[in-house]
C-alpha angles and dihedrals in degrees: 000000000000102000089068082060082065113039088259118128090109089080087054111049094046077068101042122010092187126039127181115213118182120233106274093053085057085047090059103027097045120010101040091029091057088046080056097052084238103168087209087058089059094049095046080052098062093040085049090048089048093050105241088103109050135182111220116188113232109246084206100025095180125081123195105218130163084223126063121241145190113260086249094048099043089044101054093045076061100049093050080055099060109026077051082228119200079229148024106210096202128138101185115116101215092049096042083053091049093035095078094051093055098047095045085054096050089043100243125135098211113152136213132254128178125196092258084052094048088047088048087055107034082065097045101039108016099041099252096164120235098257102048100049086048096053084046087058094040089053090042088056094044091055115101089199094049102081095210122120129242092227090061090045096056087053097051087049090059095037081059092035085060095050118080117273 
């Protein structure tokens, strides 16, 4: 949940005022983030006790996948399965590339979504201003412990630099 290590949630939540996380991506955002002193993980744990943010327990929690993931990752490829979710908000590499194959294979047409993309949209379709969106990418790219590249980040800048303010 990177946007929550830059203030960023807003962003989030004009797109999608309820998510859904499965049980292992609470684990490492909240309860091991908070044993850390992590200031994101207090801020996911409000958003979790008011009920934007929900756990929701797997009713299958294993996946079968060639690829090895992450718990989280494997998890909430799971959890879009079964809740048959509109989108999967997931930056990591490996499970955007997994994700497609299993849910071509339960027949879902989720889509995926990564934290540059919600920032991109939450500007276009949910009224993010410019700025803003653009300081929120500028801070994701400047976060060792966001795994994002600054390539990519300058893309998505000009990408937001080319929409209407």
């Amino acid at each position: 949940m990177a946007l929550a290590k830059v203030n960023g949630l807003e962003a989030l939540f004009r797109l999608y005022p309820k998510i859904l996380t499965p049980p292992a991506v609470y684990f490492e955002v909240v309860t091991e983030g908070l044993r850390l002193g992590a200031p994101d993980a207090a801020a996911l744990d409000l958003h979790y006790k008011n009920k934007a943010l929900e756990v929701v327990a797997l009713k299958e929690p294993v996946l079968s996948l060639a690829t090895r993931l992450g718990w989280g990752e494997e998890e909430s490829i799971r959890l879009a399965i079964e809740a048959r979710a509109d989108w999967l908000l997931i930056d990591d590499l490996d499970a955007r590339r997994a994700a497609p194959a299993s849910f071509q294979s339960a027949g879902t047409e989720t889509q995926i979504k990564g934290t540059l993309g919600i920032v991109v949209s939450a500007h276009q379709d949910a009224g993010l201003p410019r700025d803003q969106a653009i300081s929120l990418v500028q801070a994701l790219g400047e976060r060792p412990d966001v795994w994002v590249s600054a390539a990519l980040c300058r893309h998505v800048i000009e990408i937001l630099n080319q929409t209407l303010a």
